[in-house]
LUMFIMI-931183 format. One record per residue (C-alpha): x, y, z. Coordinates in steps of 0.2 Angstrom, whole numbers, plus 5000, padded with zeros to 4 digits. Layout:
<pts>
XYZ;...
</pts>
This chain:
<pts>
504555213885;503755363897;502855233906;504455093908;505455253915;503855303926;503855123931;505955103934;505655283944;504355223955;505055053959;506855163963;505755263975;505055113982;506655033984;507355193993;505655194004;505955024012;507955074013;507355224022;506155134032;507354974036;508455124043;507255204053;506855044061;508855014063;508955184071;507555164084;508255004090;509955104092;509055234102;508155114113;509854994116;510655174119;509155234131;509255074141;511055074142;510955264149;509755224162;510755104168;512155204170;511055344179;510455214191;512355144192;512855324194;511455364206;511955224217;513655284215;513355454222;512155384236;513655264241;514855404241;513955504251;513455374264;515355364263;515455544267;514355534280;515055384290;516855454289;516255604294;515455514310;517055434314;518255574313;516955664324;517155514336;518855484335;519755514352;521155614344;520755784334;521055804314;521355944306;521555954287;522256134284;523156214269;524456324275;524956414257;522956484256;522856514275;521356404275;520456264288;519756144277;519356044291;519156014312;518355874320;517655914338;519355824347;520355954336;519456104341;519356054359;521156064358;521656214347;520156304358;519156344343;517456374348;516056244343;514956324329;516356484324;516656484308;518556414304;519756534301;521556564301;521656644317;520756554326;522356434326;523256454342;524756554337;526056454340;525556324325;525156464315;526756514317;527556334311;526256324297;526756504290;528356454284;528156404264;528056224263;528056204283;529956154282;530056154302;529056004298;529455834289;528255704287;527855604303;528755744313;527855764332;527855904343;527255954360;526356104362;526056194379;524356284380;523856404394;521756334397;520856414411;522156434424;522956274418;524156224408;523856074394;524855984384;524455934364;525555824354;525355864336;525955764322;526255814304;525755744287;525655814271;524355774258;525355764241;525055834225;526055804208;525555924195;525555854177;527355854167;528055904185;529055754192;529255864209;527855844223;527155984231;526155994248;524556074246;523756004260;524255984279;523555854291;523855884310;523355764322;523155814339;523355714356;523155784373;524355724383;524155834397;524055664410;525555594407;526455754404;526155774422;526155624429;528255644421;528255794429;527555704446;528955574443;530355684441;529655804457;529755614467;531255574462;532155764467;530955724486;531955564486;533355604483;533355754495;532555664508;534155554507;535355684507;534355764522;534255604530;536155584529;536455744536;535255734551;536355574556;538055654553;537155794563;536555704578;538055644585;538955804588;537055904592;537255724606;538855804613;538055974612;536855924623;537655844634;539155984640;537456104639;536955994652;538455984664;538756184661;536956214666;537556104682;539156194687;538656304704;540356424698;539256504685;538756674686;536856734682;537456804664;538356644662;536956554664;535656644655;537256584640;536956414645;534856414645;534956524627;536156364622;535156224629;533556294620;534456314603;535256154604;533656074609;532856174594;533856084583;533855924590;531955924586;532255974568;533455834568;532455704574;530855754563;531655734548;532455554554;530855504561;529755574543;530955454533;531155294548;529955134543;529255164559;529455124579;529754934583;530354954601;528954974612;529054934628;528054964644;528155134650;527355234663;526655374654;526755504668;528755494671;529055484651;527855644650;528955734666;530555714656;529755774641;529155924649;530855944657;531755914641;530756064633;530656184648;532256294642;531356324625;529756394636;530856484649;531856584629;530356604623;529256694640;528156594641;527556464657;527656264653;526456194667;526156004669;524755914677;524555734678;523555624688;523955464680;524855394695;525755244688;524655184670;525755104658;525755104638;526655024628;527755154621;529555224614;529955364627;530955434614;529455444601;528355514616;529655664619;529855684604;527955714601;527955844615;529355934609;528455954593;526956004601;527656124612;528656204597;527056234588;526356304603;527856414607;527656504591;525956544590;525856614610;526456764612;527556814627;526756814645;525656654639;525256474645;525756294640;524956144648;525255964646;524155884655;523555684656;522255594665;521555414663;519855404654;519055254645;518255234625;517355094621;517255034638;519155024637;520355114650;521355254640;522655394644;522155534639;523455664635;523155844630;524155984624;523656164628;524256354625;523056504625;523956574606;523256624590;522056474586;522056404572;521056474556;519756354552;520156314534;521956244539;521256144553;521055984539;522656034534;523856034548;524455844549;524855834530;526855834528;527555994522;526156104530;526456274538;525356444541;527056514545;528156454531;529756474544;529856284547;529656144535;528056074541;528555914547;528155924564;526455884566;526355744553;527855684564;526855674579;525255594569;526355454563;527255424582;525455414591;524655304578;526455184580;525755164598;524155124593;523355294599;522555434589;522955634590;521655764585;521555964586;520156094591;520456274591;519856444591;520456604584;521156714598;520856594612;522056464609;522256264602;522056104611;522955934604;522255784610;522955634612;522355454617;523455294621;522755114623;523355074642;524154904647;
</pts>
């Protein structure tokens, strides 16, 4: 009987051997299924993570190539999570400074503080005006939040702020441009308007100047009255007429003239302004009888403007010349006319400047003058230039194309 039991025991532990065994077999075959699967997901994971960061990477790229700025900030922390080149260009936060808080220009900041930014809703925009080197720019920021919900919390809360940035300096200024043309239009109508309602009675003006200054009952204080009134009223006249002539389309009435006897009348027209001021108006022409093709009107009014300029940079006790002589350019006869005074000069930096509308070293007049009497000569087909020196006087010459 010890040996059946001996023989039963042993073929138990034979039985649980090859159990065991069959198990052992089971279990490697799990751990290798289970081994393979794991690879697999670290390679799938791997791949994951290598996508992701290309991702990363690429988003990164564009948002640093993106013409507008980005900024991801979290107002409740006081923290920048993020800036894109664009965005600090902007917000004039250096390249390569570490982000803070202050480094925000202090008007967003400001906006920002407030819990939950409540001066902002989503898609809200505002224009900000920044002070850049002596210039002003303007950014249009716009607002999102980044929502968060918190778990068992139906309400959302904003952690996260995204700003996006656009400069819009350009057409911020070209606005600005298009309002400041509009206000010059509508002034140089209203000035236009009043330079007509003007004329007529300045017309009259001239004209009972004229007969008084004939009247051989005057006595000499009487008519020192009547020279102080012809020059004032001619003074004006010239204003007048510049500001017509600046807004006109331009001289359609040219007819043939003969320069010297249009020049004469000029010079006559504008003695009593020389005679006020002190100063000696000579003429010298030796054109003898060349035409042009001219408005006699546009060509007094050039000297008068000329003259004017001269007056009030020569002092008292000095010298204007008009004088005019026929030359030729090109092979071409000319008339040559040439403005003269022995003032001031003129400084060499406003020299380029002179004929631009609005221009004036003496800020007394509204600088129309000169561009009035570039626009006149260049409607009769001639050209007008200036030399000058500091202390010795200025020169304006003039050329016509003869008939």
């Amino acid at each position: 009987m010890a040996n059946a039991q001996l023989a039963d025991a042993f073929s138990s532990f034979i039985a649980a051997a090859g159990r065991l065994e069959h198990s052992h077999w089971q279990l490697h075959d799990e751990v290798t299924h289970l081994r393979k699967q794991l690879e697999e997901r670290n390679r799938a994971l791997a791949s994951s993570l290598a996508e992701n960061e290309s991702m990363r990477i690429a988003l990164r790229q564009i948002l640093d190539a993106l013409p507008c700025g980005v900024a991801v900030l979290e107002p409740n922390s006081r923290q920048i999570v993020l800036l894109n080149p664009e965005a600090r260009r902007l917000l004039e936060v250096p390249a390569g400074q570490a982000l803070a808080w202050s480094n925000l220009p202090e008007r967003i900041r400001t906006v920002l503080d407030a819990e939950g930014c409540p001066a902002w809703k989503q898609g809200d925009e505002h224009d900000f005006c920044f002070d850049c080197h002596d210039k002003k720019r303007w950014v249009t920021v716009r607002f999102s939040a980044m929502v968060d919900t918190e778990a068992g919390n139906d309400q959302a809360r904003s952690a996260r702020a995204i700003l996006i940035c656009r400069d819009t300096t350009v057409s911020k200024e070209a606005e600005q441009d298009r309002e400041a043309s509009r206000h010059m239009v509508a002034l140089a109508e209203m000035a236009t308007v009043l330079a007509h309602e003007i004329r007529n009675p300045l017309g009259s003006m001239e004209l009972l100047t004229g007969l008084l200054a004939g009247d051989g009952g005057l006595s000499d204080d009487s008519k020192q009255c009547v020279q102080h009134l012809q020059a004032g009223v001619r003074s004006l006249s010239a204003v007048v007429n510049n500001v017509l002539r600046f807004h006109s389309s331009g001289i359609s009435n040219l007819q043939p003239t003969k320069l010297g006897e249009a020049l004469r009348s000029a010079a006559n027209f504008v003695q009593p302004l020389a005679r006020q001021s002190g100063i000696a108006l000579n003429l010298q022409l030796t054109l003898g009888v060349t035409e042009i093709a001219a408005d006699a009107g546009g060509l007094q009014q050039v000297i008068l403007n000329l003259v004017c300029n001269a007056l009030r940079h020569t002092s008292t006790g000095g010298n204007i010349t008009v004088a005019a002589h026929a030359g030729s350019h090109d092979d071409k006869t000319i008339a040559v006319v040439e403005v003269t005074d022995n003032g001031s000069g003129i400084r060499p930096e406003d020299i380029s400047h002179i004929f631009e509308p609005g221009f004036s070293t003496t800020k007394q007049t509204p600088g129309l003058g000169l561009a009035v009497c570039q626009r006149i000569v260049e409607q009769h087909g001639g050209t007008i230039g200036v030399r000058s020196e500091l202390g010795k006087g200025t020169t304006f010459h003039m050329e016509f194309p003869v008939l």
